[in-house]
N, C-alpha and C positions, 0 to 999 in steps of 0.2 A: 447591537452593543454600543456602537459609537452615539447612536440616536438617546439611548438609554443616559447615557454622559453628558449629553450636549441641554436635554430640553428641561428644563426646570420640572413639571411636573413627573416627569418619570425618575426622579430620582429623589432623597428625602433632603431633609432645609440640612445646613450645613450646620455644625456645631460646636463650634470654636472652643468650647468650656469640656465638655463631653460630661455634660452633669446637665438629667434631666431629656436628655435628645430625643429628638421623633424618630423612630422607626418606621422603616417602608412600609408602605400601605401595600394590601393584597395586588393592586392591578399592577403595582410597581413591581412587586415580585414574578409578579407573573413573564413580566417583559422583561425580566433579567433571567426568567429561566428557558424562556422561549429564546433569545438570542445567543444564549448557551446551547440550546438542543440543534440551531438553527448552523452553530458554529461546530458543533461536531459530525453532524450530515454532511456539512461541505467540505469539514476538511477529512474525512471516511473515503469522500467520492474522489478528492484532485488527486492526493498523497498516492494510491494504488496505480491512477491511469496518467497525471502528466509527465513521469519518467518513459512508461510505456510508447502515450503516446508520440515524444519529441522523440522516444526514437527510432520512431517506426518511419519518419521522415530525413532519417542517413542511410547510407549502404551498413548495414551492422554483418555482414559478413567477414570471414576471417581476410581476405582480399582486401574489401572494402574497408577494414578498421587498419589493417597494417602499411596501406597508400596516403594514410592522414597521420599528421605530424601532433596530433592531438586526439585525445581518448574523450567521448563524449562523455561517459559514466564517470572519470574524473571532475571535468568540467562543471557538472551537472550535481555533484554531491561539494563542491567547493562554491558554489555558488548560494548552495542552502546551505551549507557552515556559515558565509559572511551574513547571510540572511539573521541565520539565527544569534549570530555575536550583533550584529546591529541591532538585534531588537532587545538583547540581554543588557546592551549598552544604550544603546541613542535613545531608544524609543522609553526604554525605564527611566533613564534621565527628564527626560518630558512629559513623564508622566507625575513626577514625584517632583518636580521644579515649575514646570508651567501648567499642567491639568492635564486632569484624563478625556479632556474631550480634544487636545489635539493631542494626545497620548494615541488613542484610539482612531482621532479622525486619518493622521498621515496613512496607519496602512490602510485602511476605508481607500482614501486616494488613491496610492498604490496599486489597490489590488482591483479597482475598477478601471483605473488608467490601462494596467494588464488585462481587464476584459475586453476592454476594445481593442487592443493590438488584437487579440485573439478573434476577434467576429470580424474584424477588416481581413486578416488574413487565412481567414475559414478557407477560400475558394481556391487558394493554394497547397492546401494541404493534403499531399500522400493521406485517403482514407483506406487502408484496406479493407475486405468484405469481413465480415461476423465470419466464423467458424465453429458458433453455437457457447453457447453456455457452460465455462470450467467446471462448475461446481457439477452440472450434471453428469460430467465425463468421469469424475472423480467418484460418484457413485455408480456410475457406469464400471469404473475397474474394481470395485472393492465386491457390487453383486457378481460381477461375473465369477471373480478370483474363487468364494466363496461356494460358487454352484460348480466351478471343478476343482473343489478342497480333494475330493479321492481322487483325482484323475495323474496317472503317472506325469512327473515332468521331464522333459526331454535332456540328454544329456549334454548337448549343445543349445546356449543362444541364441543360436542361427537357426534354429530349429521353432524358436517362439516365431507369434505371428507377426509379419512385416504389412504394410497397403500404403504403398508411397500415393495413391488417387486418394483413397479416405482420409490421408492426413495430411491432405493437400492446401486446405484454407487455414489449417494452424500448425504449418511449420512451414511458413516461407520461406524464413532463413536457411533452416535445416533442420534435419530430426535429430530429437535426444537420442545418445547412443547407450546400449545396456550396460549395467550397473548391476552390482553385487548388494546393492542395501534392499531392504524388504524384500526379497527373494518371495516370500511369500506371495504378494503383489505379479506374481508372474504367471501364475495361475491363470488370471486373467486373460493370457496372449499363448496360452497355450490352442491350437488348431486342430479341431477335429476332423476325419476326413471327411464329412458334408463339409465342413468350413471352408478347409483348403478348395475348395471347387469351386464358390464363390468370388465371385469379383470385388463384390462390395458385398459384408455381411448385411442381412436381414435386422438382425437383431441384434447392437451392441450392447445389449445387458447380457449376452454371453460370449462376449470374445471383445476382446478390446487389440490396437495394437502394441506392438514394445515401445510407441513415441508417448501413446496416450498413459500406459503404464508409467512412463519414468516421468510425464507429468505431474501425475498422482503423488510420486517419492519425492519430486520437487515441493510440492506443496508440506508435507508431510514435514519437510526436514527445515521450512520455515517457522514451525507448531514449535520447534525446541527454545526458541525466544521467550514461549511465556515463562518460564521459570524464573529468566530474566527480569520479564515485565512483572512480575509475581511479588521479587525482592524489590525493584525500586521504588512500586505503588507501597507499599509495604513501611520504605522511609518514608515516605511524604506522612506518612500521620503518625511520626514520632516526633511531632513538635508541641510545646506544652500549650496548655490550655490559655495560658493567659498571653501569647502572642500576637499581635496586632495582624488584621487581614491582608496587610501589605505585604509584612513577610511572610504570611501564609501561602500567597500568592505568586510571589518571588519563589519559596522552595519548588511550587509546585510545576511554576516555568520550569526551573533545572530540571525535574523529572521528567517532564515533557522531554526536555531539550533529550536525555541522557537515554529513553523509549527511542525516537525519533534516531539518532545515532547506531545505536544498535540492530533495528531495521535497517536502515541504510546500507550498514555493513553488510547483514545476510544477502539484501536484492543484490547488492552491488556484488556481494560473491557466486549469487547465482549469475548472475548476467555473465559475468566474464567465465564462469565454468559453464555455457552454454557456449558461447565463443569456441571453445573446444572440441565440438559437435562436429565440424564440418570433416 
């Protein structure tokens, strides 16, 4: 994107008049849709795992957060507020005063100066081991639930299935405790008596535990945002036709911004009601 800004031929002649202008040539569009595709894969990938990751390198247990005079998940969502007021202010200023190519180029800077911090300090970093693939655990609990839709359910929670070893590499911290939402979803963790005699089940597409279940509800109850995201994509293209792409641009930052926000809020409410686990 920033390269696109900076090199004369990747972008069209300028046109002081706006009467008569060249329009972008095909390989110039191309390179502004590729660094658009290029910028939504990357930020798909950081946005889900660098909260994760930084904090998988503090004590996040309820001990461990109540011994520190400061909350990382605070820290950590005020730091992307200032991010994103700087870039609604400083960096728009700079773009719209001195050019889009150090508009562009600063975070370019920025955010590769931050790639190096991060490969110089790779070898310090708490990795924990995989614990497999969410999304397949998550149709791991919805087949199982499913194939004991008739199967009586217990009249106690304590009674669903527990394997503190099977859900030993994703719940370090600690295991989710049961919940009243999706009850249906419990299905799942229900045990039959071949199960029960088992140490580690055979087959998790028919039995799941209560951690991997309330998993599944975790995820499920971050799905209620799109409603959200539904209405604000929704304003962004109520602006009229004949608006210039500046401000096109500018609204469409705020919805970003306003998207952006309200995730924050749900992770940031999941994390701290995980906090409550222990």
């Amino acid at each position: 994107m920033t390269m696109s800004a900076i090199i004369p031929k990747l972008y069209p002649k300028p046109c002081p008049t706006q009467v008569n202008c060249q329009e972008a040539s095909t390989h110039q569009l191309w390179v502004l849709y590729l660094a658009l595709l290029l910028t939504s894969i990357g930020t798909g990938g950081i946005r889900p795992c660098v909260v994760t990751f930084a904090a998988n390198q503090f004590d996040m247990t309820k001990s461990g957060v109540a011994s520190r005079k400061w909350n990382y998940f605070n820290l950590y969502y005020f730091c992307m507020g200032l991010a994103t007021l700087t870039a609604l202010t400083v960096i728009v200023y700079i773009q719209n005063n001195v050019g889009w190519g150090w508009g562009l180029g600063i975070p370019t800077i920025s955010m590769g100066l931050s790639f190096i911090a991060f490969v110089v300090g790779y070898p310090l970093y708490y990795k924990p081991k995989p614990g497999g693939s969410p999304l397949v655990r998550m149709c791991q609990v919805v087949v199982a639930a499913w194939k004991k839709r008739n199967v009586l359910m217990p009249n106690h929670a304590d009674l669903l299935y527990h394997n503190k070893q099977l859900d030993a590499l994703i719940s370090v911290d600690g295991r989710l405790l049961h919940t009243e939402q999706f009850k249906w979803l419990d299905r799942a963790a229900i045990a039959t008596e071949g199960e029960t005699k088992e140490s580690i089940p055979r087959n998790l597409w028919n039995i799941s535990t209560v951690h991997r279940v309330e998993e599944q509800i975790k995820h499920q109850q971050l799905r209620r945002m799109g409603s959200i995201e539904n209405h604000f994509w929704g304003c962004s293209y109520s602006l009229s036709p004949d608006e210039n792409f500046e401000n096109e641009t500018h609204s469409l930052n705020l919805v970003a911004v306003a998207l952006w926000r309200k995730m924050a809020n749900d992770r940031l409410g999941r994390a701290n009601s995980d906090l409550d686990k222990f």
